[in-house]
N, C-alpha and C positions, 0 to 999 in steps of 0.2 A: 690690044685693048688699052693699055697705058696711056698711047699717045694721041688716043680718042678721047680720054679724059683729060689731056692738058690742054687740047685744043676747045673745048668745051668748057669745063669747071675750068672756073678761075682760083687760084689758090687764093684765100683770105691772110694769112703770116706767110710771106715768103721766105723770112728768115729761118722757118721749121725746114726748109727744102735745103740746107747748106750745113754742114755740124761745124757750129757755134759751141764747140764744147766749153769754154767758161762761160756763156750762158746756159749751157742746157744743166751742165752734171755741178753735183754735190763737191763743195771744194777738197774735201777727205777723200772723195773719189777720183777727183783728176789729178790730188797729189799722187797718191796710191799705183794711180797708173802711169805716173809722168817718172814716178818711180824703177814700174816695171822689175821690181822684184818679190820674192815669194813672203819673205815678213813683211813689207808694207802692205801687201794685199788682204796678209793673214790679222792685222792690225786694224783695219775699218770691217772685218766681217764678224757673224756668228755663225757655227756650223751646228746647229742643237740636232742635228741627226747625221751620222756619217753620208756626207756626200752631197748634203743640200747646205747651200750657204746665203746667208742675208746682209744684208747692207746699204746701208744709203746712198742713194744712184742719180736720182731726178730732182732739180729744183722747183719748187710750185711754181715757177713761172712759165716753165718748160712745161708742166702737168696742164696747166689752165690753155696754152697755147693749143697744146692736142689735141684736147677733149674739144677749143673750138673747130679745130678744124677739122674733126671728124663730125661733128654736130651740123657744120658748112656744108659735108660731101652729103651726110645723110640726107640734110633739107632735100641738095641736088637731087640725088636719085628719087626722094617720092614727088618732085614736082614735075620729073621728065617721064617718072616712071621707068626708068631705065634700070633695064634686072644685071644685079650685081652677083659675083658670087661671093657667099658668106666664108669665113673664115676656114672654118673645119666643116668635118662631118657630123659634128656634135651641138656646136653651137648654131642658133637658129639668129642672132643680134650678132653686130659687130659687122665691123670690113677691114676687107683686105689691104693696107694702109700702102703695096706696093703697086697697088692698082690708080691710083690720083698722084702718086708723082713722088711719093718715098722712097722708092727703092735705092737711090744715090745715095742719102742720108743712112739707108738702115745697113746699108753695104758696109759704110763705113764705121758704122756701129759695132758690126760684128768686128771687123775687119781688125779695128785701131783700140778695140775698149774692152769685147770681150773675148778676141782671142790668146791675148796676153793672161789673160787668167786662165782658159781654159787650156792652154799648153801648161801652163802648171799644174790645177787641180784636175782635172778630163783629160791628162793624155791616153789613158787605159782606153780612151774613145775617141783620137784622133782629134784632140783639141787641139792640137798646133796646126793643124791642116786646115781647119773649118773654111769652107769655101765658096758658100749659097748661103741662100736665108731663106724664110717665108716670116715676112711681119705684120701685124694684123693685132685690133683691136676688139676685145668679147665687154659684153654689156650682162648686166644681173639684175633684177630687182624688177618693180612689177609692170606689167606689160612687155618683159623682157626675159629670157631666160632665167632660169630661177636657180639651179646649181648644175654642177656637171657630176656625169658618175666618175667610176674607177675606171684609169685609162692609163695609157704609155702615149707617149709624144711621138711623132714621126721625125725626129731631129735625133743629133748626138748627143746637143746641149740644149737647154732651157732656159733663155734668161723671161720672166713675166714680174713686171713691174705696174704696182696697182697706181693709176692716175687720179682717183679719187671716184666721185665725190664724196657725201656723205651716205654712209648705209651700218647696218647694221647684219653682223651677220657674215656667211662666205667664205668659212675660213678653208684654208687648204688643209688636206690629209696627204700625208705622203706614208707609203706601206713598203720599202725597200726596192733594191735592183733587181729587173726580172727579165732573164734570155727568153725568146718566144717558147721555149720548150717550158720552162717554170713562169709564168707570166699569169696565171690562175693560182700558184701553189698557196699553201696559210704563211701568215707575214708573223716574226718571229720578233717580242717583246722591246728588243733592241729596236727595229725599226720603223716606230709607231711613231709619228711625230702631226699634229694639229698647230697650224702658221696663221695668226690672223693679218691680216692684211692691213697696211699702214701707207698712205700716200707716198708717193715717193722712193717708198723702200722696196729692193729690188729682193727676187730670189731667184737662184741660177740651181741648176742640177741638171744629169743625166734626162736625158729623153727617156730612156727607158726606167726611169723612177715613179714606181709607178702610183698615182696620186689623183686626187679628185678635187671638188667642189664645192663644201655645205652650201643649204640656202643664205640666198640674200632676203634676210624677212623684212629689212623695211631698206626704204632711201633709194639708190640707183649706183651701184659700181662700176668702174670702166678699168681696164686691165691693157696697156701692151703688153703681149706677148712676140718673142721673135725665137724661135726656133733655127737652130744654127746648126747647117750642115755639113757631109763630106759627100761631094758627089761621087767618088768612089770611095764604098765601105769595105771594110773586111772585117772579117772574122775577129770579135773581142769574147770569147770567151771569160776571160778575167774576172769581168765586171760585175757577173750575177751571184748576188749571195749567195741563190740554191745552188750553183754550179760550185762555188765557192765550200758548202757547208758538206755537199757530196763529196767532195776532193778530199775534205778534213775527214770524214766518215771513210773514206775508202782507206783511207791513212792508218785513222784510229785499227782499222780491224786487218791489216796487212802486217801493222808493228804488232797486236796482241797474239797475233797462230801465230810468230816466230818464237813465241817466250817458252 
């Protein structure tokens, strides 16, 4: 399917198809990474809830570049009509950005920009190993998907960086870490955290963080997301607060009948 669409759609920025990383990223970004150690990374970010971090990632000119050329591939498909598949199971807008000829650029994405941070912060999930991707952009606002529910990501890690444009509204909710056995359970005071959305600025976290969508009530949103894999998983137990808060409980009441 990929190279159905490069012999077809013509790319509008060919420069998007190459990383241009001092044109694409935030200069506090590519020092950070050129850095490639754990205070410089811990020094352009914010963590306001354990395990999700924010930071400036994208320069608007990289933002403005995207959005056209997603806007390019969309014309394409409603003027050939040619049926695309959409991003997730959830969203009904958006495309799969490794389907028109991204997938070199977003490989190296993962590969060179956010696996150095996820071997530091997401090793508990194989973040030094990350080895695939699936990247793809989701749309909000009206005539478009409106918000998403409570979900887990099919990735290890998450990075979803908002590209603009103007809207009102969308903020993310993230409700804590949850193994498939606790992934329903109630989210505990600590882990409550609402992210509004700011052009350019990135947020990475566990796939399995589990987190949602408010409405987009006015304007039009557009979001990369890239989901960054381990084609072979194992077993992280580690990572789930419930599994984590069970551990402590089993503890608590094993130390108290010895006394």
């Amino acid at each position: 399917m990929p190279v159905i669409f490069t012999l077809i759609l013509q790319p509008l920025h060919r420069e998007l198809y190459a990383m241009h990383a001092s044109n694409f990223f935030a200069p506090s970004f590519l020092k950070a990474i050129n850095e490639n150690k754990e205070e410089s990374f811990r020094s352009i970010m914010a963590e306001p809830t354990q395990g999700v971090f924010t930071f400036e990632m994208l320069q608007p000119h990289f933002c403005e570049l995207l959005l056209s050329e997603v806007e390019n591939f969309e014309k394409w498909v409603h003027e050939t009509k040619f049926r695309i598949m959409r991003p997730n199971t959830m969203n009904k807008f958006g495309a799969v950005l490794d389907d028109f000829g991204l997938e070199t650029m977003l490989g190296k994405l993962m590969e060179d920009f956010i696996r150095p941070i996820s071997k530091v912060f997401f090793s508990d999930v194989g973040g030094s190993t990350l080895d695939s991707h699936h990247g793809f952009v989701v749309e909000y606002g009206i005539n478009r998907d409106v918000e998403l529910g409570f979900h887990v990501d099919d990735s290890e890690v998450t990075l979803n960086v908002c590209l603009g444009k103007q809207f009102s509204g969308g903020d993310l909710f993230f409700r804590g870490v949850r193994c498939d056995k606790h992934v329903n359970t109630e989210t505990q005071s600590d882990e409550i955290l609402d992210y509004s959305h700011v052009p350019g600025r990135a947020v990475l976290h566990r796939g399995r963080h589990r987190h949602g969508a408010r409405a987009t009530t006015s304007g039009h949103r557009v979001n990369l997301l890239l989901w960054c894999r381990r084609k072979y998983q194992k077993d992280f137990s580690s990572w789930c607060g419930e599994c984590q808060r069970e551990k402590k409980e089993r503890q608590r009441v094993s130390i108290a009948a010895t006394k």
